[in-house]
C-alpha positions in Angstrom: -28.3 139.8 28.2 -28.0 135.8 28.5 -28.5 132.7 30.8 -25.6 132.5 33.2 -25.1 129.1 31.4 -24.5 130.8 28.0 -21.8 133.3 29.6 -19.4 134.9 28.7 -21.7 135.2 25.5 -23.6 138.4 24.5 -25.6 137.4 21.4 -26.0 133.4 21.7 -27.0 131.0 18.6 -29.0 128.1 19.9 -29.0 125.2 17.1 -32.4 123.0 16.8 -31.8 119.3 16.7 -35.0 118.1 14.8 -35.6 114.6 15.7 -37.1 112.3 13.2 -40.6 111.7 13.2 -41.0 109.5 17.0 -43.3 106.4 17.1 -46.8 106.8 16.5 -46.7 109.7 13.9 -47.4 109.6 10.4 -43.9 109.8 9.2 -42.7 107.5 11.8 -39.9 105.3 10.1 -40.6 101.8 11.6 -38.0 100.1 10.1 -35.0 102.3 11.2 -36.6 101.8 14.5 -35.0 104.2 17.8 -31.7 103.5 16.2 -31.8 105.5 13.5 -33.8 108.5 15.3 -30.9 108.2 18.0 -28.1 108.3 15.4 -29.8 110.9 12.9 -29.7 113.5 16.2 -26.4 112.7 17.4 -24.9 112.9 14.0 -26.6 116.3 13.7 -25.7 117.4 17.5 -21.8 116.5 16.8 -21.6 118.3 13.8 -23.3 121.8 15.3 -21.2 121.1 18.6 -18.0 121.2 16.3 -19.0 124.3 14.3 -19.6 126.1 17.5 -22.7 126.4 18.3 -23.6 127.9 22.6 -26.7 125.4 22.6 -28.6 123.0 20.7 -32.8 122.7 21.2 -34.2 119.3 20.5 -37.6 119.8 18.3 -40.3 116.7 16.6 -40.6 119.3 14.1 -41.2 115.9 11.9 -43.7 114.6 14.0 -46.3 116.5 11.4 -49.4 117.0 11.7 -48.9 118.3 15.3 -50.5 117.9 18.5 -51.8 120.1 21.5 -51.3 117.0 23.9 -47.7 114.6 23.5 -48.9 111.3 23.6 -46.7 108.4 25.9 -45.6 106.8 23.0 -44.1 110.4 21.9 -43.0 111.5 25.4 -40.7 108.2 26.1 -39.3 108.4 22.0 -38.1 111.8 23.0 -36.9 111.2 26.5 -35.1 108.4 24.8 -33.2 110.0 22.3 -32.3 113.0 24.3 -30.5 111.0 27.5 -28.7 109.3 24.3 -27.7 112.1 22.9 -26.4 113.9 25.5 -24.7 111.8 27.8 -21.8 112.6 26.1 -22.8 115.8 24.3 -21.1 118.1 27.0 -23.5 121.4 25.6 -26.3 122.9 27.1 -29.7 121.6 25.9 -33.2 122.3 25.3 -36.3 120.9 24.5 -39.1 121.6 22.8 -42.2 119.2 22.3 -44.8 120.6 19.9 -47.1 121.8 20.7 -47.4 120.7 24.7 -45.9 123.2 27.1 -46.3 120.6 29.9 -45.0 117.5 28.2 -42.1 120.3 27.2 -41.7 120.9 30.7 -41.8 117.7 32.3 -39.4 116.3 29.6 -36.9 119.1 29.7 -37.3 118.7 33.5 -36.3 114.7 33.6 -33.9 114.9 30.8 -31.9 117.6 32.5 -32.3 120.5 30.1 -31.2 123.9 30.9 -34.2 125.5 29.0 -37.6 124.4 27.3 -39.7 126.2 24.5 -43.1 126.4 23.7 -46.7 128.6 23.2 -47.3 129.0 26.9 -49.9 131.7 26.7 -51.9 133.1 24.1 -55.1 131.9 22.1 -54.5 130.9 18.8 -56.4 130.0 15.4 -54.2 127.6 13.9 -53.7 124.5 11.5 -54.4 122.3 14.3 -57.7 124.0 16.1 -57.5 126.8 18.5 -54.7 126.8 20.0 -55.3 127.3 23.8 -51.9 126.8 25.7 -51.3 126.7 30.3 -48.6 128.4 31.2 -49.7 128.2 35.0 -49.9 124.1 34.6 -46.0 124.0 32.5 -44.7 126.5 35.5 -46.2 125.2 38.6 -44.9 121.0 37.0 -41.3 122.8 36.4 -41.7 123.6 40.5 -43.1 120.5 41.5 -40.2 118.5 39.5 -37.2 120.9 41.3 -35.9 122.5 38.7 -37.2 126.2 39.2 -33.3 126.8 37.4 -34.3 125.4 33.7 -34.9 128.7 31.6 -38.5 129.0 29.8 -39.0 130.8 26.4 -41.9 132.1 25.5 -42.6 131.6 21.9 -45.2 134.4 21.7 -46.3 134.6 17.8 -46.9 131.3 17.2 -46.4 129.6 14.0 -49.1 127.9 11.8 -51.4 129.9 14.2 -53.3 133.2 14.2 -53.2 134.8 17.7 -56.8 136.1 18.8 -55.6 138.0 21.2 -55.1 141.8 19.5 -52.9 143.6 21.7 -49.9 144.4 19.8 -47.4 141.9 20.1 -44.9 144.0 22.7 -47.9 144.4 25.0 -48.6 140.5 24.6 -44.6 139.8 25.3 -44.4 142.3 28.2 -47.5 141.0 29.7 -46.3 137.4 29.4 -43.0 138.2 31.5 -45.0 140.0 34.2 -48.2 137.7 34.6 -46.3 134.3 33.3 -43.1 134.8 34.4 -41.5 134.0 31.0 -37.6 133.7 31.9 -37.1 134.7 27.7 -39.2 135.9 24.9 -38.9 134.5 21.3 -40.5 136.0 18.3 -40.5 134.1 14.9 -41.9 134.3 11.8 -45.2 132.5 10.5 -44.1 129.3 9.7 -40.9 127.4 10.1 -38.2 129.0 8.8 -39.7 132.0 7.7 -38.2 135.0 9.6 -39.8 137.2 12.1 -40.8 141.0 11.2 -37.8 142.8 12.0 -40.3 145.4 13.5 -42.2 143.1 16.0 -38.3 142.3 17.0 -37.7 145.8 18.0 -41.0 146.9 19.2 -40.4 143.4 22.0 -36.8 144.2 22.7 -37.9 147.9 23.6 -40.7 146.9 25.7 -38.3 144.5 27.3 -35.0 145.9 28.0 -34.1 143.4 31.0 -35.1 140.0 29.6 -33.5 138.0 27.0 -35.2 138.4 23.2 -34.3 136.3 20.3 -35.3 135.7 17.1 -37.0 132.0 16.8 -37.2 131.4 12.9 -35.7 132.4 9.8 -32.4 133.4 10.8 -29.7 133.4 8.0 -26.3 134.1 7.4 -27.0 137.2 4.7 -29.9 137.9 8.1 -28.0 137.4 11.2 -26.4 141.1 11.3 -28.9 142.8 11.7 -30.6 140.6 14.1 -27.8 140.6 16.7 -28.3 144.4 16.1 -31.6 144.0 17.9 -31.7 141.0 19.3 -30.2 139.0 22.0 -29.9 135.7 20.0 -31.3 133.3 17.4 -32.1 130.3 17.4 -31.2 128.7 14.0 -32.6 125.8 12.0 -33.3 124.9 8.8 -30.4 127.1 8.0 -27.9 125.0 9.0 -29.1 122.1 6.9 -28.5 120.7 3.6 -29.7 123.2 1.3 -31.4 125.0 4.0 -34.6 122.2 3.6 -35.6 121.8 7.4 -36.4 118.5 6.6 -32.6 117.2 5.7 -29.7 116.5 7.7 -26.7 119.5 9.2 -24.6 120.4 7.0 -21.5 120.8 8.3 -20.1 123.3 6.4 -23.0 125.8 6.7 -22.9 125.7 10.3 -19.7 126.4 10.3 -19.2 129.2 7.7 -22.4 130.5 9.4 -21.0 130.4 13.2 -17.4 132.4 11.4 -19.7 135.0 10.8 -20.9 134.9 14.0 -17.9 135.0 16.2 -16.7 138.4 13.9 -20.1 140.1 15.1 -19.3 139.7 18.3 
């Protein structure tokens, strides 16, 4: 099962473009300025576009250490680079703002995204503080802004984070589609690009049958087998760049060998 705007796909592969570290963080690059976060992403969005990729997901994965609440200086960086980006793109996009479901929302919402990631719900003990997301506030600003039609995906098991909440984790996914109205439900692994327990992956698929479940980290070419035997995507990272380090630039050639594989499975 997939977004009418991934049809006629049955498993989908959504590519993360992680921007370089925006203005105001830590690792901000001052000298390279918006130019060179602007041609880093487009350089990386060209070459997944060309390898085959169904989407690509803009992330600040580099905007370490994170933040509960995007900051303006962060929110018009991103804005920024995205409209760049994609003006000429011609793929569906996401966005993904960490860790602020509404600044997720509102830029995905601007920016013309077809879907936006993020914690929505959930408490969390995590590397940043507790970790206590508003899914009502991120859906009710996706209303207000008209665009009811972008696609929301649920990160559920958060990363860096310890959820509080001890349902098990297909009681937590179910309940987020029926009382949060997730669109999707993503499951990943502890930390970026570490994998998700294959069993939480089943035990969410089974207790949703009718909504779309992918795998959110640590998805590999030796891995991705056996997650489209489960799953009804991945969304691929560090993978796909130079020597797998999340931190480095696409690499072409991985992409591509890895979207080969891909295209056999299905």
């Amino acid at each position: 099962m997939v977004f009418d705007f991934l049809a006629p796909r049955k498993k989908v592969v959504i590519a993360m473009i992680h921007v370089r570290a925006l203005p105001g963080t830590p690792l901000y690059d001052a000298d390279g300025g918006m130019e060179a976060l602007i041609d880093g992403a487009r350089s990386d969005a060209e070459k997944l576009k060309a390898a085959g990729v169904d989407a690509v997901m803009f992330g600040n994965e580099n905007d370490r250490p994170y933040v509960f609440s995007a900051p303006p200086a962060g929110i018009a960086a991103f804005t920024t680079v995205i409209n760049a980006v994609t003006a000429d793109l011609d793929l569906p996009f996401g966005v993904n703002y960490l860790w602020d479901p509404i600044a997720s929302t509102a830029i995905g919402a601007t920016t013309g995204a077809k879907f936006v990631r993020e914690i929505f719900t959930g408490l969390f003990a995590s590397d940043m503080g507790l970790w206590e997301p508003n899914a009502a506030a991120a859906l009710r600003l996706r209303r207000d802004l008209g665009r009811t039609d972008m696609k929301t995906l649920f990160n559920i098991n958060a990363e860096f984070a310890h959820s509080l909440d001890q349902r098990p984790i297909a009681l937590r996914a179910k309940s987020a589609v029926f009382s949060s109205l997730a669109d999707a439900v993503l499951v990943s692994g502890p930390i970026t690009g570490q994998p998700a327990e294959h069993s939480d992956l089943r035990a969410v698929k089974e207790a949703l049958p009718d909504t779309p479940v992918l795998a959110n980290t640590g998805v590999n070419i030796d891995t991705i087998a056996d997650v489209f035997a489960v799953a009804d995507g991945a969304i691929v990272g560090s993978h796909f760049k130079t020597d797998g380090d999340t931190w480095k630039s696409v690499d072409a050639d991985r992409a591509r060998r890895f979207m080969d594989k891909v295209n056999l499975l299905r």
